[in-house]
Each structure stands twice: as structure tokens, then as C-alpha cells.
C-alpha positions in Angstrom: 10.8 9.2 15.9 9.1 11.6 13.3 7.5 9.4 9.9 6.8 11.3 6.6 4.5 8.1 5.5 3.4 8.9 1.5 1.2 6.3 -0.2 0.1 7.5 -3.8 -0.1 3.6 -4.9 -3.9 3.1 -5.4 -7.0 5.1 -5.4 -5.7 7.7 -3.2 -2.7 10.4 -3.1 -2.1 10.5 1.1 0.4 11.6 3.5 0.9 11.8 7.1 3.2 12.9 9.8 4.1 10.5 12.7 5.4 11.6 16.2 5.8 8.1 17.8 7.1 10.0 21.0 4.5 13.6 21.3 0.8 12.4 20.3 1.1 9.8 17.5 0.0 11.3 14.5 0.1 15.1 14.5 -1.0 16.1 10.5 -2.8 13.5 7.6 -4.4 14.3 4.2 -6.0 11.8 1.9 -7.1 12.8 -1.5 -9.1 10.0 -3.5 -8.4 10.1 -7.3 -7.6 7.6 -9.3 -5.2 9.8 -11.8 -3.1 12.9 -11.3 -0.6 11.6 -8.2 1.6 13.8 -9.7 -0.1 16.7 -9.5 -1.3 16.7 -6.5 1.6 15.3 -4.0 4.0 17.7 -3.7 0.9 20.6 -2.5 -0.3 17.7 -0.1 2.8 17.0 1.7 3.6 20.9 1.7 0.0 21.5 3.2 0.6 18.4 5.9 4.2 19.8 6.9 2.7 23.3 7.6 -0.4 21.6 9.7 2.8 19.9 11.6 4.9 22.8 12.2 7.7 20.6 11.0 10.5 20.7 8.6 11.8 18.2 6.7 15.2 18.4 9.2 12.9 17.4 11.5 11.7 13.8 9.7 13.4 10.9 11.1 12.6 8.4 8.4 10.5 8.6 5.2 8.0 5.6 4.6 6.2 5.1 1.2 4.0 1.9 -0.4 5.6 0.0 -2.6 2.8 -1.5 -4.1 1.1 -3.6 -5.5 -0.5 -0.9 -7.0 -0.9 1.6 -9.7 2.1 1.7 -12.3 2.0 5.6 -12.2 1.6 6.4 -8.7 4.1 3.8 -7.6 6.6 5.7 -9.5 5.4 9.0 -8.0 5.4 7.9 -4.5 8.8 6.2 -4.7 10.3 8.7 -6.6 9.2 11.8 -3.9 10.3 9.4 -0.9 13.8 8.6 -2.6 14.3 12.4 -3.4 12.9 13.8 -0.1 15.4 11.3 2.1 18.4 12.6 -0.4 17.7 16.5 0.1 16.7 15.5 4.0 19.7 13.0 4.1 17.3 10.4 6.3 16.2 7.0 5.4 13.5 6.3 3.3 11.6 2.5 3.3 9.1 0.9 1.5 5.9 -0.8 3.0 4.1 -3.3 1.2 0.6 -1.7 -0.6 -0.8 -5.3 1.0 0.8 -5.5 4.1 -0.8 -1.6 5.2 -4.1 -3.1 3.8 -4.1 -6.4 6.5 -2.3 -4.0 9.5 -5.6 -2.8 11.2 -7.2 -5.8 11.5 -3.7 -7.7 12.4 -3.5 -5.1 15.1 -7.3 -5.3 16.6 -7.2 -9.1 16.5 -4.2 -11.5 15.8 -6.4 -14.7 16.0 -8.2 -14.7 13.0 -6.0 -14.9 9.3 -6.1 -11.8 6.9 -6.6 -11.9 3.0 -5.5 -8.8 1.7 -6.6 -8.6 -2.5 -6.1 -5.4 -4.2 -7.7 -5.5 -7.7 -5.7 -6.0 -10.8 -8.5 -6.2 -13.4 -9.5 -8.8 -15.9 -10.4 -10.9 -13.5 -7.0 -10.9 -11.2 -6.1 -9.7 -7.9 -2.9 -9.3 -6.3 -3.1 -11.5 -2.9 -1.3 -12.1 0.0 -2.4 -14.0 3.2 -2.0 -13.2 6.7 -1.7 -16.1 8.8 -3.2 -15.7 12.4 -0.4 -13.7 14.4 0.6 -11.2 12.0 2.8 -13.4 10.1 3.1 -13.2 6.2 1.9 -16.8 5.5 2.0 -16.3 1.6 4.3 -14.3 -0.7 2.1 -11.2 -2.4 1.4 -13.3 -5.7 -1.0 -12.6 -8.8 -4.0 -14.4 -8.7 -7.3 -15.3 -10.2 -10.3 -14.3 -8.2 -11.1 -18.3 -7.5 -7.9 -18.8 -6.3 -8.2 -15.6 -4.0 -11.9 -17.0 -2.6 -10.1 -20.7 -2.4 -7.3 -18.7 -0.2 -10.5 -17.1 1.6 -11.9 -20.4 2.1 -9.5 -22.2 3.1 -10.0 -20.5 7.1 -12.2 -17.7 8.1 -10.0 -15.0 7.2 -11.3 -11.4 6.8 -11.2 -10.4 3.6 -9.5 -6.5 3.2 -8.6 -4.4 0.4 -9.9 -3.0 -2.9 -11.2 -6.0 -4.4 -12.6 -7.9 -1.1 -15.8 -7.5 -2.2 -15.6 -9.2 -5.5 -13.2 -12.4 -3.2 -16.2 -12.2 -0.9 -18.8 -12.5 -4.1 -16.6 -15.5 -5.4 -17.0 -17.6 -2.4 -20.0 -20.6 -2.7 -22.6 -20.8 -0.3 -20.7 -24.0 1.5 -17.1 -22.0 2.3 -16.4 -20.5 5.6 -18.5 -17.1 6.1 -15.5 -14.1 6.3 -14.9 -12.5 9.7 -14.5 -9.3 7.8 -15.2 -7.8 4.2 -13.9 -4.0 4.4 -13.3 -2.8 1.0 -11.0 0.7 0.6 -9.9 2.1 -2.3 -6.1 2.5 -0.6 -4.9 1.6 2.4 -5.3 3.9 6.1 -1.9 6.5 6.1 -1.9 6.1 9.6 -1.1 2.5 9.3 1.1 3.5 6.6 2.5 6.0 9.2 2.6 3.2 12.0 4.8 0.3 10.1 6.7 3.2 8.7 8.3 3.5 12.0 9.2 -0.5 13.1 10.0 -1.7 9.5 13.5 -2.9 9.5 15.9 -0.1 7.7 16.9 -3.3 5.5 13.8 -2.1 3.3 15.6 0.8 2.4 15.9 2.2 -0.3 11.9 1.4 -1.3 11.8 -0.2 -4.6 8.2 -0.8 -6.6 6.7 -4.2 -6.1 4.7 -4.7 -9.6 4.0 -8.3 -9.9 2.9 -8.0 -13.4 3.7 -6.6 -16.8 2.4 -3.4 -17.9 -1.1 -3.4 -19.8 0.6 -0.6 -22.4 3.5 -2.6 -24.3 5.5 -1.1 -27.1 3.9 -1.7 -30.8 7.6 -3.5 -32.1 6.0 -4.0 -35.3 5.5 -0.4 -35.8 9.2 0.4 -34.4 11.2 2.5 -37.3 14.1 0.4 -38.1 17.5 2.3 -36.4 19.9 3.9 -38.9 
């Protein structure tokens, strides 16, 4: 199976190219930015085709994050996914932002729990847990940074994703000591690459996993009344 994997949800505008039956993955780029997703995607994923000597008649499936994440770049990301799989007439699917965060350390060691936090400002994080095993042991949630360190505490989880630093800072000095802290502004393509090729077609077509309202809201005070 060939994966196009796209993840443009965080800190990072990334794709890759899986061949899960000549070499694993054969092309990858990873830009960090924080704005300009947009701009940049559709020269990335020409410049990974080309390194692949591939075309897109040649994908199998089209993976892409979901989110959590970025408002913006979860639009951009979704959107190229949903309109590459129409012109390529393959499936796209969509990969929880979290889920690619906790895959690594699922994969190099399934006895110790995962917190995966990616940070949503003003004090909040959006958290899911890991249980030991690879299993999803909470639903990806909103939550304050004490409840993230309580989750934390509560076993000794590593701690991944953009704001595991800041869970690791909010546990006391009695709670369990983390296996792992590995901040990353986004989450490894490869991995994105990897569950792109087992996730269940069911997740298809990918849809954007918010979790929260939008910062920006409309001013309806200053609306101008319809005629």
C-alpha cells in the first residue's frame, strides 16, 4: 500500500510518502511554521511526489490529522486530502492530531500509559490518555493543565506532545516522576504515514476534530441590521 500522510494541524506543514510493501517510507518533508499552511502545502507535497517518483494514480489511500489542532491548518490539511482523494478517486482518512502524538512511544513500549496534551492556550490543553497496550483509555477532551498533571499522576505515563512540558511543570513534587516528557511542536509524519495505512476506512472521509469554539467570534452587536 502507498500513504500520502499530510499533517498541517500544528506547528508544522508535513507530508510523507509510505510504501508499506518496497522500503517503508520512500520521501518526507517537514516545514515548521506556525502560519502560512496554505502557502506552503501544495509546493511540499509536489516536491515529496517528485523525490518519490510517484504519481498520485499511484497513492493507495490519503491520510491527514484531524486535529486537535490549529483552526486554519486543519482546514488546509483536510481540505487538500478531501480534494486529492476526489481528483485521485482513493480514500482519504483522518488520524487523530493526539493519537500520532502517543504512536511512537505506544509502539517502543506498550507497558507504560501515554498522556498526549497538545496546547490550547489560556491555560488549557487538549488531552487524551493512552492506557498501557495502546488502547484509547480516555476520549480527546479539553482540559485545564491541573487536570492534565492529575491524568499524568494518576500512573507513570509519559507525558508527549506540545504542551508536555508545561503537564510535566504542573505535577507536585509527591506525584509519580513521568517515564517520558518529549515535547514537539507536531506530531512525527512517519507515524502519521504509519497509522495512515491500518486505520479502519470507517474514518473516511476525515472530518476536523476542534473540541472548542473559535477564539475570533463575530461582533453581533456591530452586525448591520438585514434589509
Amino acid at each position: 500500500m502507498r500513504v500520502l500522510a499530510i499533517d498541517t494541524a500544528l506547528a508544522a506543514c508535513s507530508a510523507a510518502i509510505l510504501d508499506t510493501e518496497h522500503g517503508g517510507i520512500v520521501a518526507s518533508e517537514s516545514l515548521p511554521m506556525a502560519r502560512g499552511h496554505a502557502e506552503a502545502l501544495m509546493p511540499l507535497l509536489q516536491r515529496v511526489m517528485a523525490a518519490a517518483n510517484i504519481a498520485l494514480s499511484d497513492i493507495d489511500r490519503i491520510a491527514v490529522t484531524t486535529g486537535p489542532g490549529s483552526f486554519t491548518g486543519l482546514r488546509v490539511g483536510i481540505a487538500a486530502a478531501r480534494g486529492i482523494a476526489l481528483a485521485a478517486d482513493k480514500p482519504a482518512v483522518g488520524l487523530s492530531t493526539l493519537a500520532a502524538y502517543a504512536a511512537p512511544h505506544m509502539a517502543a513500549d506498550e507497558s507504560f500509559p501515554v498522556v498526549a496534551a497538545i496546547d490550547a492556550r489560556h491555560g488549557h490543553v487538549y488531552l487524551q490518555v493512552f492506557s498501557a497496550g495502546g488502547r484509547s483509555f480516555t476520549a480527546p477532551r479539553l482540559a485545564t493543565l491541573g487536570e492534565a498533571a492529575q491524568a499524568a499522576a494518576a500512573s507513570s505515563a509519559s507525558i508527549v506532545g506540545s504542551a508536555a512540558q508545561s503537564v510535566a511543570a504542573a505535577l507536585s513534587a509527591a506525584d509519580p516522576r513521568p517515564i517520558v516528557v518529549e515535547t514537539r511542536p507536531a506530531p512525527d509524519i512517519v507515524w502519521v504515514a504509519r497509522m495512515g495505512a491500518v486505520v479502519p476506512k470507517s474514518q473516511s472521509p476525515p472530518t476536523p476534530q476542534y473540541l472548542r469554539a473559535p477564539d475570533a467570534q463575530p461582533q453581533h452587536a456591530a452586525q448591520l441590521p438585514r434589509r
